[in-house]
C-alpha positions in Angstrom: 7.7 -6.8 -7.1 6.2 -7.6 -10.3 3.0 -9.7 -9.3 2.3 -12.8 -11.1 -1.5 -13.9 -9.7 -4.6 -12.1 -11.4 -5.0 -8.8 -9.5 -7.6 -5.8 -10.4 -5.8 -2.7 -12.3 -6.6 -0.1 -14.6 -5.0 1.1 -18.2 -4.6 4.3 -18.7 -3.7 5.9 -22.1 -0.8 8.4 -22.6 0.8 10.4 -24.9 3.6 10.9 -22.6 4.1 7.3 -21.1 7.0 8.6 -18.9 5.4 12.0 -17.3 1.8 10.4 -16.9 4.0 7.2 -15.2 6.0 9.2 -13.1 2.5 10.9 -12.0 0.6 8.4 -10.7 3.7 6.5 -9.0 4.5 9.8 -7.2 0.2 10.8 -6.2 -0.6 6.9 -5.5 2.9 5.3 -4.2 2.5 2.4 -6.7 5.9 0.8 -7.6 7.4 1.0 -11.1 8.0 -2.5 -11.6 8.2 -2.5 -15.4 8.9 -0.1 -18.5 8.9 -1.2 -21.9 8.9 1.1 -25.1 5.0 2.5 -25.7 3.7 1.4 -22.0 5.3 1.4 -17.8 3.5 -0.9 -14.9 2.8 0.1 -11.8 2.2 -2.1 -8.9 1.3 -2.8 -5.3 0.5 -5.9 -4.2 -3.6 -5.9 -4.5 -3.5 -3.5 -7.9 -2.1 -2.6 -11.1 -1.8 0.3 -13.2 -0.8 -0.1 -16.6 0.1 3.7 -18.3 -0.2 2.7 -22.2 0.7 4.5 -25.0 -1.7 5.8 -27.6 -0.7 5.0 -30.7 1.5 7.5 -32.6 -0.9 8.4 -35.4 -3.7 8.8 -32.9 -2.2 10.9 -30.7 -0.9 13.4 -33.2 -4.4 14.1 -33.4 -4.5 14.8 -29.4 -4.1 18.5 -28.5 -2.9 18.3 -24.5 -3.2 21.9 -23.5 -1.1 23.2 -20.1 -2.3 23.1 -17.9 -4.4 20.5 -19.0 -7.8 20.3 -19.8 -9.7 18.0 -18.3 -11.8 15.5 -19.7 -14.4 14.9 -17.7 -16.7 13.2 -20.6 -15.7 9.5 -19.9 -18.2 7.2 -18.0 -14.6 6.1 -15.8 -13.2 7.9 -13.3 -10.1 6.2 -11.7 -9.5 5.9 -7.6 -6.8 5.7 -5.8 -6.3 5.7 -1.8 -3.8 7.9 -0.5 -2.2 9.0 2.5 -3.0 12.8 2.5 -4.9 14.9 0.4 -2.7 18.0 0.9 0.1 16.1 0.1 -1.0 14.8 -2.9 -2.3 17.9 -4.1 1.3 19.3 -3.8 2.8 16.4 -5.8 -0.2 16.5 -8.5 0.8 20.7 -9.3 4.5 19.9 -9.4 3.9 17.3 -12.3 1.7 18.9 -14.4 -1.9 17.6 -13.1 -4.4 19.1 -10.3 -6.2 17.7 -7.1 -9.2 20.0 -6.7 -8.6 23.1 -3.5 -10.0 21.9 0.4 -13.0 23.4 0.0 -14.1 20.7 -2.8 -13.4 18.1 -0.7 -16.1 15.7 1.0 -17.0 12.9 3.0 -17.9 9.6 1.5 -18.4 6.9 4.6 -14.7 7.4 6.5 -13.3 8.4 3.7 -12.6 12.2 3.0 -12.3 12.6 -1.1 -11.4 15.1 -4.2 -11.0 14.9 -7.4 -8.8 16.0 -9.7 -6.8 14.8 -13.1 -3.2 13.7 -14.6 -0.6 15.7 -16.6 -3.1 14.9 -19.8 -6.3 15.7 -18.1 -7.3 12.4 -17.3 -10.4 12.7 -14.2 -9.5 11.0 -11.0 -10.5 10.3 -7.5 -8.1 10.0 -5.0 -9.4 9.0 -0.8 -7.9 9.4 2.7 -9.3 8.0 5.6 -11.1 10.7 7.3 -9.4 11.8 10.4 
């Protein structure tokens, strides 16, 4: 389903294009639609992820502890809606990153929301409609 308009996305930067790929499609339900050698995009119709890789001489210079530590010293944090926050929190500790526990949770309009991070620490948001 590899969408050929102009649609609004995100990059995100990886050591490990495959794990921190395999994240995201599996927490947010985007579709792999492509995967070259150094990056992987992820799609739905109204969004696109790109997961990039950081250059090879860079990122021998990037220490990713695990669990990861996570960097919560960027001005972005990434959003994604999803269906359940439990469920997602399930899928985020079987690959390597970490939705924050129920009790960190809160309401934003109808939207119930946690944060948490990818296999590399990366900070994100992910939203359910509140029941």
């Amino acid at each position: 389903m590899m969408v050929t308009s102009p649609t609004m996305g995100a990059v995100v930067f990886a050591k490990d294009v495959a794990r921190v790929g395999a994240f995201y499609a599996a927490i947010t339900g985007l579709a792999v639609t492509r995967t070259e050698p150094g990056w992987m995009l992820l799609e739905s119709p109204a969004y696109q992820l790109v997961v990039h890789g950081i250059p090879e001489d860079i990122a021998a210079d990037i220490d990713i502890k695990r669990p990861p530590v996570r960097r919560e010293d960027t001005a972005v944090k990434l959003i994604f809606a999803v269906p359940s926050l439990a469920s997602a929190r399930k899928q985020a500790e079987r690959l390597g990153g970490a939705v924050d526990p129920p009790e960190r949770e809160w309401e934003f309009g109808a939207q119930r929301v946690c944060d948490g991070h990818d296999p590399e620490g990366n900070v994100i948001q992910l939203r359910q409609t509140a029941p």
